[in-house]
PANUKOL-976971 format. One record per residue (C-alpha): x, y, z. Coordinates in Angstrom, 1 decimal. Example, Ala and Ser with C-alpha at 12.3 -4.5 7.8 and 13.67 -1.06 7.14 Angstrom:
% residues 2
12.3|-4.5|7.8
13.7|-1.1|7.1
This chain:
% residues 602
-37.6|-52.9|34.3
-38.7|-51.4|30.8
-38.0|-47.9|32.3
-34.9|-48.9|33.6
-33.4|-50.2|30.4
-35.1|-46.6|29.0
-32.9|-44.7|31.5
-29.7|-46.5|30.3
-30.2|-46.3|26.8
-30.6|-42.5|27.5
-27.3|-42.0|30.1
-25.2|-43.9|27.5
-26.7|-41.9|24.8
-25.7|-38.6|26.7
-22.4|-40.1|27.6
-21.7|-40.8|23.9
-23.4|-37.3|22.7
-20.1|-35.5|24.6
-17.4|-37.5|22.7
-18.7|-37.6|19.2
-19.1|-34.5|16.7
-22.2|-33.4|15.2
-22.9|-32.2|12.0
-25.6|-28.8|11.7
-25.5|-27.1|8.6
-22.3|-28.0|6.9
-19.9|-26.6|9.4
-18.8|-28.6|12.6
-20.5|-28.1|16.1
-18.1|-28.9|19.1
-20.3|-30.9|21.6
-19.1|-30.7|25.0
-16.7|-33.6|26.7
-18.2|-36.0|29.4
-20.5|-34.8|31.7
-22.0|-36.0|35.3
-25.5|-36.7|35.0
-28.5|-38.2|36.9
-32.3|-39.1|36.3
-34.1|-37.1|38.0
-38.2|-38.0|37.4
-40.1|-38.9|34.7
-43.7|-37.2|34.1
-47.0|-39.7|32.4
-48.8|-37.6|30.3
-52.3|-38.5|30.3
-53.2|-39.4|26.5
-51.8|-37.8|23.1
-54.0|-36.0|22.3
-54.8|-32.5|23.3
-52.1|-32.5|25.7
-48.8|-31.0|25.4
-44.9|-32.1|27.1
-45.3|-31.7|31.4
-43.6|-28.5|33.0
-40.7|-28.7|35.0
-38.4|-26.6|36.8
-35.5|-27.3|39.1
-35.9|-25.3|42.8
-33.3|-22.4|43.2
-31.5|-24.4|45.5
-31.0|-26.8|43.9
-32.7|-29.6|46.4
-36.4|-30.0|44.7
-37.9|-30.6|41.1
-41.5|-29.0|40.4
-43.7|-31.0|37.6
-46.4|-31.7|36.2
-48.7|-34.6|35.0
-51.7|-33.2|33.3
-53.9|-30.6|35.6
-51.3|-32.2|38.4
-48.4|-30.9|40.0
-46.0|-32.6|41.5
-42.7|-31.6|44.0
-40.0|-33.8|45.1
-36.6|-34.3|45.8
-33.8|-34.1|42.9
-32.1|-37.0|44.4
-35.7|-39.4|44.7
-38.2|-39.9|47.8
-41.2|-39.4|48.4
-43.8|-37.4|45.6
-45.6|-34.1|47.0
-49.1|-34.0|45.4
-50.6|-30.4|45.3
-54.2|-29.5|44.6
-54.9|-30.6|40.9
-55.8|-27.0|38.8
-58.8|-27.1|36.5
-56.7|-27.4|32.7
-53.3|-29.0|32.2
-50.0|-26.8|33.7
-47.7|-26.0|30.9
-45.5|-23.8|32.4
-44.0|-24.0|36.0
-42.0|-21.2|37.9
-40.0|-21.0|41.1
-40.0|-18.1|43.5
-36.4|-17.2|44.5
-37.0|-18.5|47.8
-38.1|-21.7|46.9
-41.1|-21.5|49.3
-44.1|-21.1|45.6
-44.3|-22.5|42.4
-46.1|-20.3|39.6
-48.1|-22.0|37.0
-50.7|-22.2|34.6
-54.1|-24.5|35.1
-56.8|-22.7|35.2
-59.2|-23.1|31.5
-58.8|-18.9|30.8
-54.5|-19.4|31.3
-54.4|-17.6|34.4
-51.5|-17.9|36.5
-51.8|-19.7|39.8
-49.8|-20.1|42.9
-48.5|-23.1|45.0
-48.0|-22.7|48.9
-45.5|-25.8|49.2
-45.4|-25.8|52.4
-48.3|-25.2|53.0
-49.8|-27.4|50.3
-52.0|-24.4|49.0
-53.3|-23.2|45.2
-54.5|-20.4|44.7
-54.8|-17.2|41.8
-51.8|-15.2|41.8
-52.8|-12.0|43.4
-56.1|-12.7|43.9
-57.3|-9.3|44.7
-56.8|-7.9|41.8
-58.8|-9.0|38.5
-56.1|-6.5|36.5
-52.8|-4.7|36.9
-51.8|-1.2|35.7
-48.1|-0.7|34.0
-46.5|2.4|33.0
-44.8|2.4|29.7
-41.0|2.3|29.8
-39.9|6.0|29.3
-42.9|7.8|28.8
-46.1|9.2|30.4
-48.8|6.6|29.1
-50.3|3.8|31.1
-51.9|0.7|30.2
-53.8|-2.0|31.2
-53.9|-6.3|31.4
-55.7|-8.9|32.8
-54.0|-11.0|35.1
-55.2|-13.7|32.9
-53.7|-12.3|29.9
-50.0|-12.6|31.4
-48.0|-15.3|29.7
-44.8|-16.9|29.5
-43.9|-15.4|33.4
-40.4|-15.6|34.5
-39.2|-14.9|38.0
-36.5|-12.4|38.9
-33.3|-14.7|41.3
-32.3|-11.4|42.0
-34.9|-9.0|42.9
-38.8|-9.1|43.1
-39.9|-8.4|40.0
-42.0|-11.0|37.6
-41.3|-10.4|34.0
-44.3|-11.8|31.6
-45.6|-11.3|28.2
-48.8|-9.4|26.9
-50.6|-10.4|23.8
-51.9|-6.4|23.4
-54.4|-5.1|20.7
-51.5|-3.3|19.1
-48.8|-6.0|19.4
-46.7|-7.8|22.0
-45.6|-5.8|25.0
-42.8|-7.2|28.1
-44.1|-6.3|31.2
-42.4|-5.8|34.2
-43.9|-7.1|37.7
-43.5|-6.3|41.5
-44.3|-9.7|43.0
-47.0|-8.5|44.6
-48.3|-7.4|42.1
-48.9|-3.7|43.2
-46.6|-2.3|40.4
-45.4|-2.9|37.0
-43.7|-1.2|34.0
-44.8|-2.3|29.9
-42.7|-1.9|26.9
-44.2|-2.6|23.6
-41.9|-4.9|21.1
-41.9|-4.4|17.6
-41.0|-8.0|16.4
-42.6|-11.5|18.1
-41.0|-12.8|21.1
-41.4|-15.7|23.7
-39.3|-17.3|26.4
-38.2|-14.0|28.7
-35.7|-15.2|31.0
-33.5|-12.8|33.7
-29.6|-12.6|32.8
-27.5|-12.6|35.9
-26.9|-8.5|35.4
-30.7|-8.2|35.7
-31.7|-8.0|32.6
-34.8|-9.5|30.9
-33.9|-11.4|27.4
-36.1|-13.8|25.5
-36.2|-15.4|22.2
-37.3|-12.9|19.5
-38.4|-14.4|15.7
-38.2|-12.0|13.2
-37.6|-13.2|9.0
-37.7|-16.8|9.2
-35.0|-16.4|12.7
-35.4|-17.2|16.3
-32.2|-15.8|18.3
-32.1|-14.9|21.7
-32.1|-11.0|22.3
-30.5|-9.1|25.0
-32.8|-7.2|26.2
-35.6|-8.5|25.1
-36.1|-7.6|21.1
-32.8|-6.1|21.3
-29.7|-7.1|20.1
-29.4|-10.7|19.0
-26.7|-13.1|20.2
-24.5|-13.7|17.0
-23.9|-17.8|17.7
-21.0|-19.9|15.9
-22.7|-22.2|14.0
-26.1|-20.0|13.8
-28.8|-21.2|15.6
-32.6|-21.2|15.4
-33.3|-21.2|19.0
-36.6|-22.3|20.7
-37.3|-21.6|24.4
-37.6|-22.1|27.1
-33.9|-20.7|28.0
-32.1|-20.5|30.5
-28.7|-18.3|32.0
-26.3|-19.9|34.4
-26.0|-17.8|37.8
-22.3|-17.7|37.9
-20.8|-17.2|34.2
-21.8|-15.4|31.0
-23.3|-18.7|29.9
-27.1|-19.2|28.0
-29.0|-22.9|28.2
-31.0|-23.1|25.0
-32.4|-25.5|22.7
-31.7|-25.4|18.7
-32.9|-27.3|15.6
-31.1|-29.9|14.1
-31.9|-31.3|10.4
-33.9|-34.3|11.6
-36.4|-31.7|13.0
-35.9|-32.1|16.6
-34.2|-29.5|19.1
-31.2|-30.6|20.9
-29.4|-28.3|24.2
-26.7|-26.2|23.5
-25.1|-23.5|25.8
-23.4|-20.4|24.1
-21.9|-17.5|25.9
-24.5|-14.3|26.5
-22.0|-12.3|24.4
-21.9|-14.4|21.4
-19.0|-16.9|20.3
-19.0|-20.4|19.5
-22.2|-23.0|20.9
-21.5|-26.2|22.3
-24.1|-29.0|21.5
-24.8|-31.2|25.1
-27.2|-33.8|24.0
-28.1|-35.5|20.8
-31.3|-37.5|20.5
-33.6|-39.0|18.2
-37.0|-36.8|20.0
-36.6|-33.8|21.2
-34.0|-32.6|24.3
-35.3|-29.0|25.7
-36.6|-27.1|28.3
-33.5|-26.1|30.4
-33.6|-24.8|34.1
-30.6|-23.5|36.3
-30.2|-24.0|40.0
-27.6|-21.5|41.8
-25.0|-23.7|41.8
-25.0|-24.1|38.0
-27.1|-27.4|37.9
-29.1|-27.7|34.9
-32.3|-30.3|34.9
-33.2|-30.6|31.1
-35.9|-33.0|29.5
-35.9|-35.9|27.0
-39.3|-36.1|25.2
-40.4|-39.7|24.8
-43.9|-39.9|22.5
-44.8|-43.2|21.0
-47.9|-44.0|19.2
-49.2|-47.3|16.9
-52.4|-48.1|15.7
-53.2|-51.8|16.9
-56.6|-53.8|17.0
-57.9|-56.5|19.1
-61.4|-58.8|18.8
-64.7|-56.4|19.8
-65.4|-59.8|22.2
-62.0|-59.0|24.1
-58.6|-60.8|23.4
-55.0|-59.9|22.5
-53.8|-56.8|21.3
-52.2|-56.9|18.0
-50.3|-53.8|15.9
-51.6|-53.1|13.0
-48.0|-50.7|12.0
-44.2|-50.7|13.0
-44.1|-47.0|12.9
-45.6|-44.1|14.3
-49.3|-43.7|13.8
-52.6|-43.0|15.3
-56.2|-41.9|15.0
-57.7|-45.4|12.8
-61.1|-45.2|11.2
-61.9|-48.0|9.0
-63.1|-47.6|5.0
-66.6|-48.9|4.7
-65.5|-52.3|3.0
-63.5|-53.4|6.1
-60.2|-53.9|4.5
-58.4|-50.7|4.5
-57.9|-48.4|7.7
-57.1|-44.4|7.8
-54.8|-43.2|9.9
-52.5|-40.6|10.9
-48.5|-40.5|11.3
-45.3|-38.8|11.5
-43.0|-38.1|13.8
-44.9|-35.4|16.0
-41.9|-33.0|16.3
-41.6|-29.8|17.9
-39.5|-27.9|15.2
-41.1|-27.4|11.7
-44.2|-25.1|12.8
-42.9|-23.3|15.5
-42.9|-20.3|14.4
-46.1|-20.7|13.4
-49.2|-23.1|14.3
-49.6|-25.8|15.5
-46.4|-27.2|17.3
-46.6|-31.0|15.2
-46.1|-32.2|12.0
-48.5|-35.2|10.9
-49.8|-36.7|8.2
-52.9|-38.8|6.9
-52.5|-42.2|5.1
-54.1|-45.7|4.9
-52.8|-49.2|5.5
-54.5|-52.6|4.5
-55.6|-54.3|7.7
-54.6|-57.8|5.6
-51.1|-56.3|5.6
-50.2|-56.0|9.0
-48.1|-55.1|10.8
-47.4|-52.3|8.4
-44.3|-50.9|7.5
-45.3|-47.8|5.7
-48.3|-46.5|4.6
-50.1|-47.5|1.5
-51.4|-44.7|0.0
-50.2|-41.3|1.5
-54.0|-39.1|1.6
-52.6|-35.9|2.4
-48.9|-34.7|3.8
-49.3|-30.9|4.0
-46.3|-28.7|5.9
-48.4|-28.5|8.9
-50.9|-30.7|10.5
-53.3|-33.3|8.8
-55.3|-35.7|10.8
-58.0|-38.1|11.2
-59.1|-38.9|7.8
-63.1|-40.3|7.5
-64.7|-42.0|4.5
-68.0|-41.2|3.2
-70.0|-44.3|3.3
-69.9|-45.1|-0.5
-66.1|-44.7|-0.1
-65.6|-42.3|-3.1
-64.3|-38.7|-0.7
-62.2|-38.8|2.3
-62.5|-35.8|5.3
-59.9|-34.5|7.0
-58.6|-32.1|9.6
-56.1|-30.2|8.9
-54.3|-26.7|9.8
-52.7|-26.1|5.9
-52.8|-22.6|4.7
-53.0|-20.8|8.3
-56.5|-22.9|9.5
-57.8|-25.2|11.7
-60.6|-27.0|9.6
-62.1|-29.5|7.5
-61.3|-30.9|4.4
-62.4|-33.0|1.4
-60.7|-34.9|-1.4
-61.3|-37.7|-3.8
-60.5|-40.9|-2.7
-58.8|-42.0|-5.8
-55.4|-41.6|-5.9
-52.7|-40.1|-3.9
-52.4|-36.2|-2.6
-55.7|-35.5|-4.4
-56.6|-31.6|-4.6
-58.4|-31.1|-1.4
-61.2|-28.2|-0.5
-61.6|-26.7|2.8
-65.4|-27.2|3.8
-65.4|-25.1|7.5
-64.3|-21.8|8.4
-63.8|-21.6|11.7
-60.6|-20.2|11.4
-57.0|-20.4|13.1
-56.9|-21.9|16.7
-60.7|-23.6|16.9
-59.0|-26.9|16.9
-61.4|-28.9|15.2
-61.9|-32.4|16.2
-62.3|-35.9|14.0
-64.7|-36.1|11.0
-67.3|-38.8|11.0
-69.6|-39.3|8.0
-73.3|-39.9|8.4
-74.5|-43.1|7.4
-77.0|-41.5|5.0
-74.0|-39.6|3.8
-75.9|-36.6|4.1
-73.6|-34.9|6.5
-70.1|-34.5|8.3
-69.8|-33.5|12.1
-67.1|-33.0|14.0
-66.0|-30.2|17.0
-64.5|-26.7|17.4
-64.4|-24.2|19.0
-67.8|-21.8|19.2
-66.7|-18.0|19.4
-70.2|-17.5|21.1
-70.0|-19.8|24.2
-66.2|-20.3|24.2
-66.3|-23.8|24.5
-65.6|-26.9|22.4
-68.9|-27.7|20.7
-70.8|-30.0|17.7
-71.0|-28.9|14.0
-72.5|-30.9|11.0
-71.5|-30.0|7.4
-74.0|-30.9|4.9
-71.9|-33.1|1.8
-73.2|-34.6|-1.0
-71.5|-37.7|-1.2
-71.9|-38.3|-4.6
-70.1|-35.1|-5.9
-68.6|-34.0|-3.3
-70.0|-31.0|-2.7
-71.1|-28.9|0.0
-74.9|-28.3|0.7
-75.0|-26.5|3.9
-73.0|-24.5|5.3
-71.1|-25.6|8.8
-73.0|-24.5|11.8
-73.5|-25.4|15.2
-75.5|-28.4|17.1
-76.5|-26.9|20.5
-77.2|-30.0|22.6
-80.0|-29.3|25.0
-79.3|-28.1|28.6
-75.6|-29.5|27.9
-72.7|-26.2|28.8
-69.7|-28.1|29.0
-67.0|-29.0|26.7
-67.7|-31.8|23.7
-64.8|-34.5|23.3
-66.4|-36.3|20.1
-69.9|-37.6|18.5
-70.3|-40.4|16.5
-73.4|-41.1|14.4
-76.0|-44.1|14.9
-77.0|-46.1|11.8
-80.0|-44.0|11.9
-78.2|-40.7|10.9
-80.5|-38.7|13.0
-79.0|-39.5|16.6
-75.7|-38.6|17.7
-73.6|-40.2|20.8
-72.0|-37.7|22.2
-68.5|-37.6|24.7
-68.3|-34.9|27.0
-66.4|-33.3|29.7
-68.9|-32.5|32.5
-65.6|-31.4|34.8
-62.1|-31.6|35.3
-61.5|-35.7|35.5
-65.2|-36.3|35.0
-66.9|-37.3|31.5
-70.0|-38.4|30.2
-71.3|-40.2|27.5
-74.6|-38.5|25.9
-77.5|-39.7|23.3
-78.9|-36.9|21.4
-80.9|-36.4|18.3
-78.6|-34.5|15.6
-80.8|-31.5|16.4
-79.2|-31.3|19.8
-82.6|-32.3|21.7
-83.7|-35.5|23.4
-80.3|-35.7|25.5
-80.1|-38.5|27.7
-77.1|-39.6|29.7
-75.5|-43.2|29.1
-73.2|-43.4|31.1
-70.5|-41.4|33.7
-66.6|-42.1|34.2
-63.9|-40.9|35.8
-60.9|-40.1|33.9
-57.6|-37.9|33.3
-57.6|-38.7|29.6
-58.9|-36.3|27.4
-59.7|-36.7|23.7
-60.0|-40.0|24.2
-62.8|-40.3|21.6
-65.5|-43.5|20.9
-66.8|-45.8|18.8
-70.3|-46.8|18.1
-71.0|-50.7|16.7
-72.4|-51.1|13.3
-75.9|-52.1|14.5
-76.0|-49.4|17.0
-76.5|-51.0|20.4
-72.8|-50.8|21.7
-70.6|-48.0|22.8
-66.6|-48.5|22.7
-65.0|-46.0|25.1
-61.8|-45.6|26.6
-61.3|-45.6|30.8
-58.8|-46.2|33.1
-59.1|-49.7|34.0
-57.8|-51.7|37.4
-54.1|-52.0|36.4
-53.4|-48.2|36.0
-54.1|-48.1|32.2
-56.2|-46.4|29.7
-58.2|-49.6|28.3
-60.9|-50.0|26.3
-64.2|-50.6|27.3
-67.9|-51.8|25.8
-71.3|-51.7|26.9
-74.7|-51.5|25.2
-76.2|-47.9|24.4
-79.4|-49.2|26.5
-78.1|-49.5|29.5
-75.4|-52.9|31.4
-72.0|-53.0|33.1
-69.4|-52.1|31.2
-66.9|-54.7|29.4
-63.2|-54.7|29.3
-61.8|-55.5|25.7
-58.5|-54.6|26.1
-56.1|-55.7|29.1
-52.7|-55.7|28.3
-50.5|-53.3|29.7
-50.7|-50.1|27.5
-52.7|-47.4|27.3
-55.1|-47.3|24.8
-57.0|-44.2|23.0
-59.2|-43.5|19.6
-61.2|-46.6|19.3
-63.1|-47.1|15.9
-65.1|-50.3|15.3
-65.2|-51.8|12.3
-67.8|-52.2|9.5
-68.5|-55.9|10.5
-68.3|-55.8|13.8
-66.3|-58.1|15.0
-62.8|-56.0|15.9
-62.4|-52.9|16.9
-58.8|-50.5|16.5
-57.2|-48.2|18.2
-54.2|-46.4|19.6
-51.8|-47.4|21.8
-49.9|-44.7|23.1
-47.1|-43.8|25.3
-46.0|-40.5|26.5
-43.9|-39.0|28.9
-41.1|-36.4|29.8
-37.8|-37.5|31.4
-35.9|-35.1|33.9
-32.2|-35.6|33.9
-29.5|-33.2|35.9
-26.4|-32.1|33.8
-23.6|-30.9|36.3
């Protein structure tokens, strides 16, 4: 029923979007009159963390959707029936591709971004062209060659009209568009002077894309060539898409409450036409032959809420979006993170989010705002931790270009704040937790020796707030797989430790903080990653999140020496981030919701 009233709410929203006019940048856009539409599919993302919207992709024909749900994708018809399961891939699909006969889907899921390709029929995956580990282009116009790994092809983008593959190359020396026979015996490169994403085929034959150059995102025909001039002017951000029978570009552009709504514009420039209007973001446009355009609605929800650690109802802790709790070590206050989690802001650069840190009083709740605001950089800040004496709070955040930890004062709000890690832009470091001792801070990244996920620990003085050792790795004995999180034990010399053992299968691991004396708690099967844990005061309980009987991430309990597992939570929402509190007796969390909805605009 709830989805059903979603749907409405979103038709009548649509409907209303063509008859009303929208203001973008002090001039008046002219959004387009009534329009026939139809839900198509929704996709279930698989937890809010580390995961980004599903793929989707209307079949040339019209007849079929292709999407995805995680490492999942999924085919059926555009008018409902039955759901076509293919073989799950090994990381999530973020990009999906039809061939021009509608017989293969391209996409992503394998963990190195290597492309991979669906028999439908046949209900096959396997590594686009498989025989080959690289392919060999000419450049456009001259004599020289050069050389990429199949793996290193991005962003592809399937000729309708002949059987070429167009994809982008992250080279040495800058971006380059290559050009593909389908099977991949061929191929020509040329190198692009400014950065570009999106390539899409015009209906001439052409390759364009979306080319960002001084602050600007226009679409360029060709391809970092001459930008479409658009009345009002548009940032655009891909994908796009061109319709097969006019002079007509599908494209998404930025409105001032920092989401993207679609617009069409004609390839030659000349006034835009807004379709939808939404409070989350409306994007990802794909054209059928006879001018249908699936498009979807983003629909991310997140609230911190806590329930008792025996089990019991779950109750919000904030009216507005938030996530990621850790409790201050008095019991009152809890961290968390919010904002709105939009596409727009950081586009252009990294990450794709904006989020900030803050802290509520648990006596307060539900909260309508937060307390105290920790930090609120202009790109990403999460997870704030406490030292145990409560005087400095950690944080991740990706200000000034990185992907690291940092440390402020306590008192008072947007306190100066020191980066304390360097592992630089793109690790993605995880959640800091604070040893009891206050001796150190771990928390994950990414290790450029094993290219996986792994521990670090930070030494802090928690008086002064200073660093005494450097941030370096913790190599858990005989464990080469990816690390979710780690939580101390009261101890402060033994870690627990969530890992991903392989696709849809996790563990969770004791260890001492040098890495040795690993010994496995306990195994589950789950699609959620990042899911993250929670370790009791007194040590002898693990809190963990599962999917439980009803179809729902819940949260779970069991003692650290070994019983069945407990269910805390059972109502019916998912569940993530668990953090116990100081005394014991309640533990918070995140519920979440999160999902992509298909519609059909004709």
């Amino acid at each position: 029923m709830r989805r059903t009233l979603v749907r409405a709410a979103i038709l009548a929203a649509l409907v209303a979007a063509g008859a009303i006019a929208v203001g973008l940048t002090n001039r008046r856009a002219r959004v387009d009159g009534p329009r026939r539409l139809a839900w198509v599919a929704d996709a279930h993302q698989l937890g809010p963390v580390a995961y980004r919207d599903p793929a989707g992709a209307i079949s040339p024909d019209g007849s079929s959707i292709a999407y995805s749900e995680g490492r999942y994708l999924r085919v059926r018809s555009i008018d409902g029936g039955p759901v076509l399961d293919l073989p799950p891939g090994d990381a999530q699909i973020r990009n999906a591709i039809w061939s021009p006969d509608g017989r293969f889907v391209i996409a992503d899921g394998q963990p190195n971004g290597a492309p991979v390709i669906y028999d439908i029929a046949a209900r096959k995956r396997g590594l686009l062209w498989a025989d080959r580990e690289t392919v060999h282009a000419r450049f456009d116009g001259t004599l020289g060659e050069t050389t990429a790994r199949v793996a290193d092809l991005r962003q592809l983008a399937w000729s309708p009209a002949s059987p070429f593959i167009a994809a982008i190359v992250n080279a040495r020396d800058g971006q380059e568009l290559w050009t593909i026979a389908a099977d991949g015996s061929t191929a020509t490169a040329k190198k692009l002077s400014m950065r570009v994403s999106a390539p899409a085929w015009t209906p001439r034959g052409e390759i364009a894309c979306i080319a960002s150059e001084n602050g600007e995102s226009r679409v360029t025909i060709p391809c970092g060539g001459r930008a479409v001039n658009v009345d009002p002017p548009l940032n655009i951000y891909g994908p796009i898409a061109f319709a097969p029978d006019r002079d007509l570009i599908f494209a998404s552009a930025a409105n001032p409450s920092g989401t993207v709504d679609l617009w069409s514009f004609p390839s030659a420039g000349g006034r835009a036409t807004q379709l939808t209007s939404f409070s989350r973001d409306t994007y990802a446009p794909s054209v059928a032959r006879d001018g249908r355009v699936l498009f979807k609605v983003q629909s991310y929800r997140t609230v911190v809420a806590i329930a008792d650690a025996a089990g019991g109802a779950t109750r919000p802790l904030a009216r507005f979006m938030s996530e990621t709790p850790s409790w201050h070590p008095g019991g009152r206050m809890i961290g968390i993170t919010y904002g709105a989690w939009r596409r727009v802001p950081d586009d252009a650069k990294y990450p794709d989010i904006a989020q900030d840190t803050g802290v509520i009083d648990v006596q307060d709740a539900p909260a309508d705002r937060v307390k105290m605001v920790v930090h609120a950089s202009g790109s990403e800040d999460q997870s704030l931790c406490w030292s145990p004496n409560g005087k400095w709070i950690a944080f991740h955040s990706h200000k000034d270009q990185s992907d690291d930890i940092w440390l402020r004062s306590a008192q008072g709000e947007q306190a100066q704040a020191t980066r304390i890690s360097f592992l630089g832009r793109g690790a993605e470091v995880g959640w800091p937790r604070w040893s009891p001792d206050g001796r150190w801070i771990l928390f994950t990244g990414a290790r450029r020796d094993t290219r996986r996920v792994g521990l670090f620990a930070v030494g802090v003085d928690q008086e002064i707030g200073r660093v005494t050792a450097e941030a370096a790795p913790i190599d858990l004995d005989r464990v080469g797989t990816d690390v979710f999180h780690a939580e101390w034990l009261p101890d402060s010399a033994h870690l627990v430790v969530l890992v991903k053992e392989a696709p849809g299968r996790h563990a969770i691991l004791m260890a001492g903080r040098d890495g040795r004396d690993v010994r496995i708690v306990h195994r589950l099967v789950s699609e959620h990653d990042t899911p993250g844990l929670a370790v009791s005061p007194d040590g002898r309980e693990v809190a963990f999140i599962a999917p439980a009987d009803d179809g729902f991430f819940q949260v779970f309990r069991m003692p650290l020496a070994g019983a069945p597992a407990v269910q805390v939570t059972s109502d019916r929402s998912n569940k993530t981030q668990p953090a116990w509190s100081p005394d014991g007796a309640r533990i918070a969390f995140t519920v979440w919701n999160y999902d992509a909805q298909f519609w059909r605009l004709e």
